[in-house]
Backbone as a ProteinNet text record, in pm:
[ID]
protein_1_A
[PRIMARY]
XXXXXXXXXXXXXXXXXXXXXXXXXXXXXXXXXXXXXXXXXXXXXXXXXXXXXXXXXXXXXXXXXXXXXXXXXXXXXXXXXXXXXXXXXXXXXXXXXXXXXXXXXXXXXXXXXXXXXXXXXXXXXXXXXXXXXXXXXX
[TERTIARY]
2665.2	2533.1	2534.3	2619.3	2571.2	2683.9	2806.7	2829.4	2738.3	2637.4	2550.6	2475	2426.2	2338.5	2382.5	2518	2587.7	2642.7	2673.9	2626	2536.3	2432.3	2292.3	2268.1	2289.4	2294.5	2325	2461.7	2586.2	2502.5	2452.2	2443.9	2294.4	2205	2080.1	2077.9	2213.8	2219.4	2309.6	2392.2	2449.2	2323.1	2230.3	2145.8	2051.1	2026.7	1929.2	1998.5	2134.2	2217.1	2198.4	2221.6	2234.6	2099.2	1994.7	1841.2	1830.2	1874.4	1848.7	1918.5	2050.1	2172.8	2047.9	2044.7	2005.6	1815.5	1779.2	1686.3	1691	1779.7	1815.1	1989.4	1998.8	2047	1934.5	1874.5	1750.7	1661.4	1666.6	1601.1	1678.6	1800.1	1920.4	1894.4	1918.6	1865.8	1776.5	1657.6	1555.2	1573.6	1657.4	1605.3	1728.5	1814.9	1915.9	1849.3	1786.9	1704.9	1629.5	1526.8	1527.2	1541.6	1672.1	1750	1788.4	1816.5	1891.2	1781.1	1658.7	1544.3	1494.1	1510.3	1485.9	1611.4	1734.4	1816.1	1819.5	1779.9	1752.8	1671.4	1560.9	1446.8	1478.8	1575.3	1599.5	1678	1742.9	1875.1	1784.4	1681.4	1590.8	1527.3	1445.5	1422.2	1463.1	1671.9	1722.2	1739	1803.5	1767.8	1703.3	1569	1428.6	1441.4	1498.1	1497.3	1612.8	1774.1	1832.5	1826.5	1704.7	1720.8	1611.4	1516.6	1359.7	1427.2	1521.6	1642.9	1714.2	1782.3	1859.7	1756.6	1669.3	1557.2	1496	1444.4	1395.8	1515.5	1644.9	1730.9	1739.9	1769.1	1837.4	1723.9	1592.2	1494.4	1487.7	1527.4	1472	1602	1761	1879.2	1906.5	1824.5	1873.4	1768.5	1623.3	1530.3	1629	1710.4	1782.1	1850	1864.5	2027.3	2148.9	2265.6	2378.2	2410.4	2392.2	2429.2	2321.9	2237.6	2163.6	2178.2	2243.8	2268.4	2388.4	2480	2635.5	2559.8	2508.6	2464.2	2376	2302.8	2264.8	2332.2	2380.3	2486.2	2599.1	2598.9	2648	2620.7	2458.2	2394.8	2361.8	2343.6	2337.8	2434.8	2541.2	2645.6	2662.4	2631.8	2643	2572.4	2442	2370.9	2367.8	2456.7	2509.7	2631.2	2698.2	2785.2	2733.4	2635.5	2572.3	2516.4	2445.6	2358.6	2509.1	2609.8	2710.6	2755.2	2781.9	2825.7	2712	2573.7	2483.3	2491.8	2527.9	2540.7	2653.6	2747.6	2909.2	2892.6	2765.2	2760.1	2655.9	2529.3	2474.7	2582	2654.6	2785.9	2810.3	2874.2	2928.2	2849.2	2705.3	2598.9	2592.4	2577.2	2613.6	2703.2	2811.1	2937	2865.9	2915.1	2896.8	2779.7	2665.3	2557.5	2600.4	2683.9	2725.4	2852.3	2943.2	2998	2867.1	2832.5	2690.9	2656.4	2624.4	2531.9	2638.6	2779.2	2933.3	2867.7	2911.1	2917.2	2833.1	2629.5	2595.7	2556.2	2652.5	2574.2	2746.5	2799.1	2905.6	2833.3	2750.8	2686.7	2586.4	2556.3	2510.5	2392.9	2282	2166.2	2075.1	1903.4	1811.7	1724	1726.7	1681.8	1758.8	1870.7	1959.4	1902.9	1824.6	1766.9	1662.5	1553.9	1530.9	1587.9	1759.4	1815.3	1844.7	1929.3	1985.3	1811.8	1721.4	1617.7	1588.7	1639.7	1645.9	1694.5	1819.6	1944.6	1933.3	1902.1	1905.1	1793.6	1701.6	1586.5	1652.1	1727	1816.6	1910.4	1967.2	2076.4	1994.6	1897.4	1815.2	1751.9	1724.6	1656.4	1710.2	1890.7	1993.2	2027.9	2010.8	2057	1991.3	1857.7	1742.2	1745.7	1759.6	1812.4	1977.4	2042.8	2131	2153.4	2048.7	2073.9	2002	1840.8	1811.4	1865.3	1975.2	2045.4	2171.8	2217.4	2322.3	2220.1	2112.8	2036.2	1990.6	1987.6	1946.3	2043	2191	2258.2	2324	2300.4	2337	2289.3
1137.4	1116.7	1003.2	871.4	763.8	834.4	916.2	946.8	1033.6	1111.5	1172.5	1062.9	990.1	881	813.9	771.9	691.5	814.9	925.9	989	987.2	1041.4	1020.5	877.4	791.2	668.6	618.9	681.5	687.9	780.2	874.5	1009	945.8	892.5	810.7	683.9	601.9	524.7	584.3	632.3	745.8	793.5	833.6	957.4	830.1	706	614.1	547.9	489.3	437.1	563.3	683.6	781.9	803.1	763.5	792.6	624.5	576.4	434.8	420.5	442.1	443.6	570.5	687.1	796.3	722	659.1	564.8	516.7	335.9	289.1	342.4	454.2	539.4	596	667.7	703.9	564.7	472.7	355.4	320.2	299.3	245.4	359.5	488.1	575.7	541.9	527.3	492.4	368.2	292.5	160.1	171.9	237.2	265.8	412.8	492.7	542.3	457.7	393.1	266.3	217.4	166.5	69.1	139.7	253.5	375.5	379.1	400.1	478.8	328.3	252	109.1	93.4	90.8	66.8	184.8	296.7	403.7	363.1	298.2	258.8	181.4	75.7	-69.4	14.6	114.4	159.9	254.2	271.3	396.3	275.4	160.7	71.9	-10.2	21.5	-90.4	3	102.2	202.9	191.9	204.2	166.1	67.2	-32.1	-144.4	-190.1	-111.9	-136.8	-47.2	59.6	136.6	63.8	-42.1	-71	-169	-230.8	-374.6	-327.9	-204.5	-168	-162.4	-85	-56.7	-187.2	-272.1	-416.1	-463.7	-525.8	-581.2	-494.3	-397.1	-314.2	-345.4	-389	-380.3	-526.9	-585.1	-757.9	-851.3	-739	-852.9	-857.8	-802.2	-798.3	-940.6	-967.5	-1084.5	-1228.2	-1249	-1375.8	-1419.4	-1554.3	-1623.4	-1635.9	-1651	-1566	-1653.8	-1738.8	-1793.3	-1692.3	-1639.3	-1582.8	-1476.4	-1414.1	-1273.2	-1256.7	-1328.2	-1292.2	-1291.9	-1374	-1346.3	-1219.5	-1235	-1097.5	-937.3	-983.4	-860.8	-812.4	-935.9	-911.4	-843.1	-880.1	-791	-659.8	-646.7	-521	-454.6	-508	-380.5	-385.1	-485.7	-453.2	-337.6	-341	-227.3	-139.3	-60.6	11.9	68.4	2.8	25.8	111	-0.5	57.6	183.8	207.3	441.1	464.8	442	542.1	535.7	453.4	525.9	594.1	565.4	650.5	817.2	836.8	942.1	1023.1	936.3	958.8	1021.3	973.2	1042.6	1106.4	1096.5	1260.8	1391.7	1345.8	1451.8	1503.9	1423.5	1454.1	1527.1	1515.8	1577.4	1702	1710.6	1840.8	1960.7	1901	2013.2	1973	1955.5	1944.9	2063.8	2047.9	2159.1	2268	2293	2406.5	2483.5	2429.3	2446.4	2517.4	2427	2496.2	2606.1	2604.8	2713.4	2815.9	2827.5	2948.6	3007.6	2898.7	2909.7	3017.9	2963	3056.5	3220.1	3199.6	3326.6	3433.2	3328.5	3439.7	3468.6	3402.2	3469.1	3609.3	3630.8	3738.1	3720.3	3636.9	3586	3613.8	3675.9	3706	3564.5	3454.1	3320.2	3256.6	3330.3	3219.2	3226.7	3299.7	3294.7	3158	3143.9	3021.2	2931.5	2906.3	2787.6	2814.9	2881.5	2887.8	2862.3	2882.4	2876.4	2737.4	2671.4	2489.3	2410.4	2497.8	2409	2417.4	2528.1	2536.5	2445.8	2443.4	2325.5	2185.9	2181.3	2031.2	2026	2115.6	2126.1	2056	2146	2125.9	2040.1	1930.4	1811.6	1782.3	1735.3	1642.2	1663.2	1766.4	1806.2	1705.1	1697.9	1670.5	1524.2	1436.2	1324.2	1256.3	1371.4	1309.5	1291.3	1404.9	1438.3	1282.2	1255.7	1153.1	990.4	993.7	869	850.4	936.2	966.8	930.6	994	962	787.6	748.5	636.6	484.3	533.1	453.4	502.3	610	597.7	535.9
-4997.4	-4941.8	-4839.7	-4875.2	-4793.1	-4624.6	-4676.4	-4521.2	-4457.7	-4483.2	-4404	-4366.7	-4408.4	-4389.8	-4265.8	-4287.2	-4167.6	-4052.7	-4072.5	-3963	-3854.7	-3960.2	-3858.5	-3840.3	-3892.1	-3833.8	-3718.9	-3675.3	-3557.2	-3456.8	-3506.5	-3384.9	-3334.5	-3416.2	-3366.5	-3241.7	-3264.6	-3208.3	-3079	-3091	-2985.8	-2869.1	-2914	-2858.3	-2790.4	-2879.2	-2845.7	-2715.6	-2702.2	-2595.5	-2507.7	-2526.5	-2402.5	-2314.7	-2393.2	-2379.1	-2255.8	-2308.8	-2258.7	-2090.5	-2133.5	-1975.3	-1919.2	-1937.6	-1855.8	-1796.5	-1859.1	-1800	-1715.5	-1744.8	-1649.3	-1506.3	-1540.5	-1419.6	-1319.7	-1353.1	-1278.3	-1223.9	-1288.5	-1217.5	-1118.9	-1148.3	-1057.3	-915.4	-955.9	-818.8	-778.7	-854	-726.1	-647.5	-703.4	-635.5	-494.9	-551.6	-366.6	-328.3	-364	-235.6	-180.7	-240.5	-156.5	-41.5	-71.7	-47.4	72.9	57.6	180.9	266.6	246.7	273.3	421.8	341.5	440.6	542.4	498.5	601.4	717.5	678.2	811.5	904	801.3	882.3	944.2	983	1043.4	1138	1099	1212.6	1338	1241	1414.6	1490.6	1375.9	1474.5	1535.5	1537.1	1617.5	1754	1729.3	1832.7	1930	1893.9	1981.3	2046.5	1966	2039.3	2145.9	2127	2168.8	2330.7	2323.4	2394.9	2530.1	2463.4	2520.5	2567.9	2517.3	2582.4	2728.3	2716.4	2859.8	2940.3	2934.1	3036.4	3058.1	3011.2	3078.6	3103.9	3060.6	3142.4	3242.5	3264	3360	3495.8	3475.2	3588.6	3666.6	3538.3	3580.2	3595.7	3601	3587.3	3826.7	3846	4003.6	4057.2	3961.7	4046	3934.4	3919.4	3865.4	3969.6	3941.6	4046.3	3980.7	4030.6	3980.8	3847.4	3799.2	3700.3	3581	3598.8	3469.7	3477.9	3612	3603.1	3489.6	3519.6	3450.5	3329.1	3296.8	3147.9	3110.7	3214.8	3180	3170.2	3258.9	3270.7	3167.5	3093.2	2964.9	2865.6	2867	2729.8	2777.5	2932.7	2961.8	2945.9	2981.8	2930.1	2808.1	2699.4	2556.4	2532.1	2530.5	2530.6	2566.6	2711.6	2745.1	2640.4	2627.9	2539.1	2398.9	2335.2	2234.7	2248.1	2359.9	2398.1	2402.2	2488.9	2476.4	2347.4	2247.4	2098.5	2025.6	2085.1	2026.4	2102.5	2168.7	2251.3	2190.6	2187.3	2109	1958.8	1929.9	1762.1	1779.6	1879.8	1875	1901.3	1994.6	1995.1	1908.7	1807.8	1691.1	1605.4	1574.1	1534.2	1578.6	1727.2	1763.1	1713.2	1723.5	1664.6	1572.9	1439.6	1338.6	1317.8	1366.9	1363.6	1421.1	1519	1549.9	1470.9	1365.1	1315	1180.8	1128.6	1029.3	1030.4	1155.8	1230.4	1248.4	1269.9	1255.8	1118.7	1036.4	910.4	858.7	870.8	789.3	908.9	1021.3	1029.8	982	932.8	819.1	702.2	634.5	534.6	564.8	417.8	407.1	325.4	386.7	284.8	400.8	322	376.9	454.4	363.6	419.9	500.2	566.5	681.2	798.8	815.9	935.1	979.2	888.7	875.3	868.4	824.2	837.2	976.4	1026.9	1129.6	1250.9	1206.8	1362.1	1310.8	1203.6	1160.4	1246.9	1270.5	1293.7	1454.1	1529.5	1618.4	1720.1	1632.5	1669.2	1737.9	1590.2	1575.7	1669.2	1711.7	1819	1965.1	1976.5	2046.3	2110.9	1992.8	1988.1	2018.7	1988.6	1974.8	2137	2191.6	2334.5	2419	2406.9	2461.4	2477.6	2354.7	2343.8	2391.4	2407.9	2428.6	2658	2678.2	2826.7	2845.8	2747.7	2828.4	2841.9	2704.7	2688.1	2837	2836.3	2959	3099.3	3078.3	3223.4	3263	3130.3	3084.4	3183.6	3110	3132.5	3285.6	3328.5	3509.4	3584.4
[MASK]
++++++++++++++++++++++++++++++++++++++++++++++++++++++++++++++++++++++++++++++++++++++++++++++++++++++++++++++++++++++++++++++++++++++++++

């Protein structure tokens, strides 16, 4: 009798620890979606910003005298630098979606069509953005 006892004793405290971790796991997820959810947010709004930076340097580095130009001309081409690796990984976005987009029109599913008029959006977009980053930095 007392080993059934200490069984369920064991399998209680078992089930109570598993109840507990599977808790604080799901807490732990939420708190790095989060965590994820904010750092995207800082990365579109550095973007913005790195993009609203070329365009005012780029207008106001020709009325300086030459000692504030060089400097300026520095961060302008930093920022230049920076759209072309943003450009460099819409690229990459690109294929990548066009590879997707191979993919499911090898399948044989009634809802790929909706992915595929998804993806093609996204292609799209990414096109759109990427012609005007290139126009940007000429």
């Amino acid at each position: 009798m007392r080993e059934i006892i200490y069984t369920y004793i064991v399998y209680y405290i078992i089930i109570y620890y598993i109840i507990k971790m599977t808790k604080s796991l799901g807490e732990n997820i939420a708190i790095y979606d989060n965590k994820i959810r904010e750092v995207i947010t800082q990365v579109i709004r550095n973007k913005a910003a790195t993009i609203n930076e070329y365009k005012k340097l780029k207008h106001i580095v020709p009325n300086y005298d030459e000692s504030k130009r060089k400097t300026l001309e520095k961060i302008l081409n930093e920022r230049k630098q920076q759209i072309q690796y943003m450009i460099i990984l819409k690229n990459k976005q690109n294929e990548a979606l066009l590879k997707l987009l191979d993919y499911l029109n090898s399948l044989e599913k009634k809802d790929k069509k909706i992915h595929i008029k998804q993806i093609l959006d996204e292609i799209k977009k990414l096109d759109k953005e990427i012609i005007l980053l290139n126009d940007l930095i000429k």
